[in-house]
Steps between C-alpha positions, in 0.01 A plus 500: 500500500364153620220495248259328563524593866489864428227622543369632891188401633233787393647541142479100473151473648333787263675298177410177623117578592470624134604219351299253714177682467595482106535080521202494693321666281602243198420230709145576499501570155671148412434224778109440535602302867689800620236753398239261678690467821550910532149556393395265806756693733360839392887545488575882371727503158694798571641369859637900681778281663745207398318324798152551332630352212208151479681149544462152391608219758797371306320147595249580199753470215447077650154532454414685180669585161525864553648719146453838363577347108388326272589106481738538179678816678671243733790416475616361797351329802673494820405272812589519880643211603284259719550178620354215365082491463508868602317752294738752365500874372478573082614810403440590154784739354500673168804604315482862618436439909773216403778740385354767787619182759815462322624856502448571859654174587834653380406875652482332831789306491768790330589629857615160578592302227656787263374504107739275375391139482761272726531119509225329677441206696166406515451253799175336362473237168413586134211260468336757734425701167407228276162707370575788350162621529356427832754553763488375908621821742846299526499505096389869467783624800769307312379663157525840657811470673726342228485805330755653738741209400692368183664117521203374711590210724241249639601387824266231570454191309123395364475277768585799757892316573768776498683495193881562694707420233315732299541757719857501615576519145255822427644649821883458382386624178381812654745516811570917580122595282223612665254208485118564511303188691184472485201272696220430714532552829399100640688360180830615583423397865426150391707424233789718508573587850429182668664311204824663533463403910444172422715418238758694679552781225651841592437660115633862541284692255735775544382897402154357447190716557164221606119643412253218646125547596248270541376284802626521832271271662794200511763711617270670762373129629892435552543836674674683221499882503615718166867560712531113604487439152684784368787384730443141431546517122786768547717208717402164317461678146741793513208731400575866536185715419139357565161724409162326590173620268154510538229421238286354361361330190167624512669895491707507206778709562452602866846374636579626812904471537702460859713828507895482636366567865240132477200739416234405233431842260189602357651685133276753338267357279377240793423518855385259848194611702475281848152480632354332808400167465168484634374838405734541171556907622826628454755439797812791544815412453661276723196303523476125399210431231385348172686611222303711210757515185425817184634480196450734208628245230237197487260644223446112360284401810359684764805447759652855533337487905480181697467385825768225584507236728807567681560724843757781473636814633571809395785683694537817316471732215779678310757508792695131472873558590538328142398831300225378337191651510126344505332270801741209624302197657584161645285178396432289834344237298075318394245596657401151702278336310199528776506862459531476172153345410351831764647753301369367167183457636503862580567633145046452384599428110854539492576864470583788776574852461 
């Protein structure tokens, strides 16, 4: 059984709904912001639907310090990554949501990386988690991810140069393994990819299996597709098996994986809603929209529905040639900025249900 993309649409939606009307419940009771916002909505606590269930713009987290705990319940505080001068997103985990986040992270990834821990490359630098306590979305992925791994392997230098020698030696090392690599999608563009072509590198990483997420903005401005790069990192790189993800920071746990036929997964304990734009109603499937992510793991902060930023697709539920069940979406990409500032505009205090 591909657990957790077991369970078939009605049986997922009935244990879902429960569990979101639960958190939004607690939210109420423990976030004074959150309680205002619904109260101003008139937004009903017990949504009948998944797509009733009330939403916060993910653009809010910027704005205000949303939690659910008290101050000396946090333990960790994770940011998005902006660039510089940008406001970014705090989200305020406590040590149970914390080990919630960490436990999925390895449900979701069993069906493709196995439950034995393999050696990993991770194609980033270490100073990237120099506070232990307050972590960047780059820090908190890498966290997440090394788990998988054992003999972890830092590709990139602090000053982002490709550490070769390094590398050929970690790859003789494990010549014939299984090697997990790890990244961010732009990163590995940049300073891997590129690097190789310029230095004139053909590294073969041999039976390696690549996870990456993260921006595709650079890749998209050079023309860049998921397959050109697939393809491109397979005959410069030697790269066998590549899996895309979707998330976020300001969802802990919702990661949305790319299944063996190039589909993104909803698993069971998190879902995608696309709605219109303009009027935010849902759209059916096939339909581009803004993407709505659920989650019934953040209980820290009041993040278990938001509305995202970015356009996507849903193709499908429960019938992917790939055997996994659940909703399997594309991401097309931001919502231009323009539009952006419209649909905030829209939300009257933040909140819709």
């Amino acid at each position: 059984m591909n657990v957790p993309y077991h369970l078939e649409k009605e049986e997922k939606a009935v244990q879902l709904l429960e569990k979101l009307n639960v958190l939004t419940k607690w939210h109420v009771e423990n976030c004074t912001e959150y309680k205002a916002m619904l109260e101003k909505s008139e937004t009903q606590l017990n949504a009948p639907t998944l797509g009733d269930v009330p939403y916060l713009p993910v653009q809010l987290f910027k704005l205000l310090d949303l939690k659910s705990i008290p101050q000396e319940d946090v333990v960790k505080v994770l940011t998005s990554s902006g660039t510089t001068g940008q406001q970014v997103s705090k989200i305020y985990l406590n040590k149970e949501t914390s080990i919630a986040q960490t436990k999925t992270l390895v449900e979701v990834m069993k069906p493709l990386l196995g439950g034995k821990r393999i050696p990993m490359i991770i194609l980033d630098t270490k100073s990237v988690l120099k506070n232990r306590k307050s972590f960047s979305a780059r820090g908190a992925g890498i966290l997440g991810f090394s788990n998988f791994g054992r003999k972890h392997f830092y590709a990139l230098n602090d000053d982002m140069s490709l550490d070769v020698e390094g590398l050929c030696v970690y790859l003789k090392e494990y010549e014939g393994q299984r090697i997990l690599l790890f990244g961010f999608t732009s990163m590995i563009w940049q300073y891997v990819y590129k690097e190789a072509i310029t230095q004139g590198l053909n590294l073969d990483f041999g039976n390696s299996i690549l996870i990456h997420g993260g921006g595709w903005k650079k890749l998209k401005d050079e023309e860049v597709d998921s397959l050109t790069f697939n393809r491109l990192l397979y005959e410069q790189l030697g790269i066998r098996e590549v899996h895309n993800y979707y998330g976020m920071v300001e969802q802990v746990g919702s990661i949305f994986v790319e299944c063996s036929k190039g589909h993104l997964h909803t698993p069971s304990y998190a879902d995608v809603i696309i709605r219109d734009p303009i009027t935010f109603e849902l759209v059916p499937y096939g339909t581009q929209g803004l993407i709505q992510v659920i989650s019934e793991l953040p209980k820290s902060y009041p993040g278990h529905s938001l509305l995202t930023e970015d356009l996507g697709t849903v193709h499908g539920e429960d019938d992917c040639k790939c055997g996994w069940k659940g909703k399997y979406f594309s991401v097309a990409g931001r919502i231009p900025k323009a539009e952006l500032r419209g649909c905030s505009d829209t939300f009257q205090g933040g909140v819709r249900g």
